[in-house]
C-alpha positions in Angstrom: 39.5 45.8 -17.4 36.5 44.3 -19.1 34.0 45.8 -15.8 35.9 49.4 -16.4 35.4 49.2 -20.2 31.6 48.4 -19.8 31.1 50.7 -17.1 33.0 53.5 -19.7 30.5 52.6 -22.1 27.1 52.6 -20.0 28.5 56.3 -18.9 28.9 57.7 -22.5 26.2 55.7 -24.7 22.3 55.4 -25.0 21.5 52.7 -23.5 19.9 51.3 -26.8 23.5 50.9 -28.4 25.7 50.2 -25.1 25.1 46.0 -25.7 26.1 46.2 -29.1 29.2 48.6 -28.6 30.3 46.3 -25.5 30.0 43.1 -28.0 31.9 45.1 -31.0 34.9 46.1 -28.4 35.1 42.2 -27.2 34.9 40.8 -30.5 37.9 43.2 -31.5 40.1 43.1 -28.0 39.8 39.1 -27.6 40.5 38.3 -31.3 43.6 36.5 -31.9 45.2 33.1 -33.2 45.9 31.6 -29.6 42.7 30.2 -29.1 39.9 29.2 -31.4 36.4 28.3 -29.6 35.0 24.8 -31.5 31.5 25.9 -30.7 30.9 29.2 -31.9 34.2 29.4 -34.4 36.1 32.6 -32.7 39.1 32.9 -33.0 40.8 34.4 -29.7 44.0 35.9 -27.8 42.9 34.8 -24.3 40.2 33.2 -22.7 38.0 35.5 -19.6 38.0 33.6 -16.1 36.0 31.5 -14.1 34.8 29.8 -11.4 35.6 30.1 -7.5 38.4 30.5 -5.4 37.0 29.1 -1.8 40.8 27.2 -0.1 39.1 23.9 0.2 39.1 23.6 -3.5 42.9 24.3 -3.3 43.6 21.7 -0.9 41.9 18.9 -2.3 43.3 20.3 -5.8 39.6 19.8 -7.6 39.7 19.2 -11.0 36.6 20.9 -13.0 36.4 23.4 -10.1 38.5 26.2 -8.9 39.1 29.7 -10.5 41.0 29.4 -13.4 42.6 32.4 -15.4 41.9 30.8 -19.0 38.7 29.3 -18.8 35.2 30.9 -20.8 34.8 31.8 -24.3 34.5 35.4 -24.5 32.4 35.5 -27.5 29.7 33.0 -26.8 31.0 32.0 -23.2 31.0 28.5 -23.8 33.4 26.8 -20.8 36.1 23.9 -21.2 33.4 21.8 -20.2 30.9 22.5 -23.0 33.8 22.6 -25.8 35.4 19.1 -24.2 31.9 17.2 -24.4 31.1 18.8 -27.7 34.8 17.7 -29.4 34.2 14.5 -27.9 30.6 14.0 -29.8 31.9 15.8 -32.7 34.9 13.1 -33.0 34.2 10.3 -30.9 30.2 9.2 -31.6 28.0 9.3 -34.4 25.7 10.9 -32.6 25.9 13.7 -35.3 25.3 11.2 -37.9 22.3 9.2 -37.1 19.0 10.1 -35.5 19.0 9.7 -31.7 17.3 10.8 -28.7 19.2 12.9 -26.1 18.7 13.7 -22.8 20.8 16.9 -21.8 20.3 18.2 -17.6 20.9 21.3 -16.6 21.8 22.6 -20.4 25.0 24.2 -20.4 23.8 27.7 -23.0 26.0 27.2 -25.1 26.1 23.4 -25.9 22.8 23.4 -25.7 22.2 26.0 -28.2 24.3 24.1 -30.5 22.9 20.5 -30.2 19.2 21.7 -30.5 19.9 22.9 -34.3 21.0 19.8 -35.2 17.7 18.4 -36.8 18.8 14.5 -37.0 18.2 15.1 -33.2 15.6 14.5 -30.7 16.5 17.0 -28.4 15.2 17.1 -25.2 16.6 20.0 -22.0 15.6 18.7 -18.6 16.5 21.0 -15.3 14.7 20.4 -11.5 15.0 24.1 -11.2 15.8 25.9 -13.9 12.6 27.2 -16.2 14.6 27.8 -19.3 14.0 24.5 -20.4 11.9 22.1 -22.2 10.6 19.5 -18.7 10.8 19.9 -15.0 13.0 16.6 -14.1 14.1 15.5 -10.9 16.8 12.9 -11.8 16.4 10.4 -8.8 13.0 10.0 -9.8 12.3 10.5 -14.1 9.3 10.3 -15.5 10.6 8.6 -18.7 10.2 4.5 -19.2 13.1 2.5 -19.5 15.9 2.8 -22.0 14.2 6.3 -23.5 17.4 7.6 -24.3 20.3 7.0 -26.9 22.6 9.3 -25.0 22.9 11.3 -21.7 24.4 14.8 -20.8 24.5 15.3 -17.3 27.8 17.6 -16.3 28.1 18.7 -12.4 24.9 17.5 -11.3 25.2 15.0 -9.1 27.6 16.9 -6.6 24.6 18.7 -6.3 21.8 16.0 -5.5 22.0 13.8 -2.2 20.8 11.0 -3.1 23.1 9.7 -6.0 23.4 6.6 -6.5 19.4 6.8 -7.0 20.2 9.3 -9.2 23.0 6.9 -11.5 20.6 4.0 -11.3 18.0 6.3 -13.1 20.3 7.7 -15.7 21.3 4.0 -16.4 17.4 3.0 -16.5 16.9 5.0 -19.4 19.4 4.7 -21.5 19.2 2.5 -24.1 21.5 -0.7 -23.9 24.4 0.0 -26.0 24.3 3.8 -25.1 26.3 6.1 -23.4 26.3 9.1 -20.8 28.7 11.8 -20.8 28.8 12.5 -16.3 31.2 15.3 -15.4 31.2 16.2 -11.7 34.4 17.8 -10.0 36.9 15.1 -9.2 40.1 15.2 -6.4 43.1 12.7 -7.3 44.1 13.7 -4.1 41.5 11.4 -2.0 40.3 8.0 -1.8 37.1 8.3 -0.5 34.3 11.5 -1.2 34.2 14.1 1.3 30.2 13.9 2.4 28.5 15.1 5.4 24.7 15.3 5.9 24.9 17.9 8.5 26.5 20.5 6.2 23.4 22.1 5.1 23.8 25.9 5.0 25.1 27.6 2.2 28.0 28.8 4.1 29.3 25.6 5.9 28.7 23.8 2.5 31.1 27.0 0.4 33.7 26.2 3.5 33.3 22.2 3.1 32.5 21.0 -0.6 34.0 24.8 -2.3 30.6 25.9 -3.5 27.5 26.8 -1.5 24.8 24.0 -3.3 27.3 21.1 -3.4 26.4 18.0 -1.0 30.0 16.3 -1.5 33.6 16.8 -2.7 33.9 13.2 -4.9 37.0 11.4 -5.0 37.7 10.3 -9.0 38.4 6.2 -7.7 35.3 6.3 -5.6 33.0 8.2 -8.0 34.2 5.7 -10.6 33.1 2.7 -7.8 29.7 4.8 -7.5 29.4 4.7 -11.3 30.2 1.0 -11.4 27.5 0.1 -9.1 25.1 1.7 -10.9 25.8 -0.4 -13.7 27.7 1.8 -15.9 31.2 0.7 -17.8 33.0 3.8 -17.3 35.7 4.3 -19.6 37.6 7.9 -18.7 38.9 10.0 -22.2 41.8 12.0 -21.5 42.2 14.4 -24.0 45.6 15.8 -23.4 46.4 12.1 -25.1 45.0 12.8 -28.3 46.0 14.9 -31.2 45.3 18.2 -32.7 41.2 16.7 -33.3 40.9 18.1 -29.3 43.7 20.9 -29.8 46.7 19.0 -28.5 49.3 19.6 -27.5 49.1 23.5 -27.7 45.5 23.0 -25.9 44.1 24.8 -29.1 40.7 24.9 -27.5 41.4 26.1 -24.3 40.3 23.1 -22.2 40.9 22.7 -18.8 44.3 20.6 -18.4 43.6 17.7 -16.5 39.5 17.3 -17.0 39.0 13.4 -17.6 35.9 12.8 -19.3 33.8 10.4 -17.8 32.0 8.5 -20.6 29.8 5.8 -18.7 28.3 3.5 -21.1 25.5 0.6 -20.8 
C-alpha cells in the first residue's frame, strides 16, 4: 500500500512537492494512539516492517533478526533497537545528566541524530565503512588510548567482523573503568554454541547460513555471553518486557521487539 500510494503520487505531482505530499499522507495514515515512538514523539496506529525473511533465521528462531510486521517508526524510522537503547539511557544511566564521552559504531540515523543534540555530550560516530560519519574505525584495531570512553554503542556489529573477540577486548580497552557498553548482536535461545564457518564467504552461502549476506556467524545468546565474559566485560542482560510502563509495558507502548534482551556489558 505505502509503494502504490507513492508511486500515485510521483504520477500526478511535480516532482518538487512529491517528498512533502508523501510525508503529509504518512504523518496522517500512521497517526493513532497504539503506538507512540520515544524518539521522535509520534504518535502512531501501526508500525511499517522490517528486516529479512531468509528460513535459517526461522529455524534458529533469531532474536533481533527476522522480518517482523511491527517493527520501524514510520515517521522518523527509528527501529526497536534504537527506541530500546535510547529508553534504556533515558531511564537507566545518567548519561543524560552528566558530561561524558561516547563512542557510538555504525550510528543507527535516528539515535544518532538524537544523542548528538544533547550538548552535555562528547559525541563521537565511528563506522569502518560507512562515510556518513565523524572517524574511519576499524574496531579490532582503534586508534583511541585506553579507557577513552565513558560509554559504548555498538548494536549488530560484531556478527559482522571475524575477528571478535579482538574486537570485545578493544571495546573493553577503552572504556573507562566503571563504564558500560550497550552490544546488541542477533541472539538464538535455540543453540549452545554460535554457528561459524570460515569458508562461508560469498554473499549468497553467507544469506543461506548466517540469514543475511555480510554476517560471519549466527551467535548463540549463552556463548556470546561466554565471549563477552572473556573479554572482560560483566554482562548484565535488561529485559524489558519486566519493567513497567517507563519501557511501554505491558501493552509494548513503544513498539519494541518482544523478546530483544539488552546486553549491557559493563567494566
Amino acid at each position: 500500500m505505502k509503494k502504490a500510494i507513492k508511486s500515485l503520487i510521483e504520477t500526478m505531482t511535480p516532482a518538487g512537492v512529491q517528498a512533502r505530499i508523501f510525508r503529509a499522507y504518512v504523518r496522517l495514515s500512521t497517526r493513532g494512539d497504539r503506538y507512540e515512538c520515544p524518539l521522535c514523539g509520534a504518535r502512531l496506529n501501526t508500525l511499517w516492517p522490517r528486516g529479512l525473511d531468509h528460513p535459517v533465521l526461522k529455524t534458529y528462531d533469531i532474536i533481533g533478526g527476522g522480518y517482523r510486521e511491527q517493527a520501524s517508526c514510520p515517521i522518523c524510522g527509528s527501529t526497536e533497537r534504537e527506541r530500546l537503547v535510547w529508553l534504556y539511557i533515558k531511564h537507566r544511566t545518567d548519561l543524560l545528566r552528566r558530561p561524558a564521552r561516547l563512542l557510538h559504531v555504525a550510528p543507527e540515523p535516528q539515535l544518532g541524530k538524537v544523542l548528538q543534540q544533547m550538548a552535555q555530550l562528547d559525541y563521537l560516530s565511528a563506522d569502518l565503512y560507512d562515510e556518513n560519519v565523524m572517524v574511519r574505525m576499524d574496531i579490532t584495531d582503534i586508534q583511541y588510548p585506553d579507557a577513552s570512553f565513558d560509554a559504548i554503542i555498538c548494536n549488530h556489529v560484531l556478527e559482522h567482523v571475524p575477528e571478535d573477540g579482538r574486537a570485545m577486548r578493544e571495546l573493553h580497552r577503552v572504556l573507562t573503568p566503571g563504564g558500560w557498553a550497550i552490544l546488541q548482536v542477533p541472539v538464538s535461545e535455540k543453540i549452545q554454541a554460535s554457528v561459524e564457518d570460515p569458508d562461508v564467504v560469498t554473499p549468497e552461502e553467507r544469506a543461506r547460513v548466517f540469514g543475511q549476506e555480510d554476517h560471519v556467524r549466527i551467535y548463540a545468546r549463552r556463548d556470546y555471553l561466554a565471549r563477552l565474559a572473556a573479554a572482560g566485560f560483566d554482562v548484565a542482560p535488561f529485559a524489558w518486557w519486566e519493567t513497567g510502563p517507563a519501557f511501554g509495558a505491558p501493552d509494548n507502548r513503544y513498539g519494541l521487539m518482544p523478546r530483544e534482551t539488552l546486553f549491557v556489558a559493563r567494566k
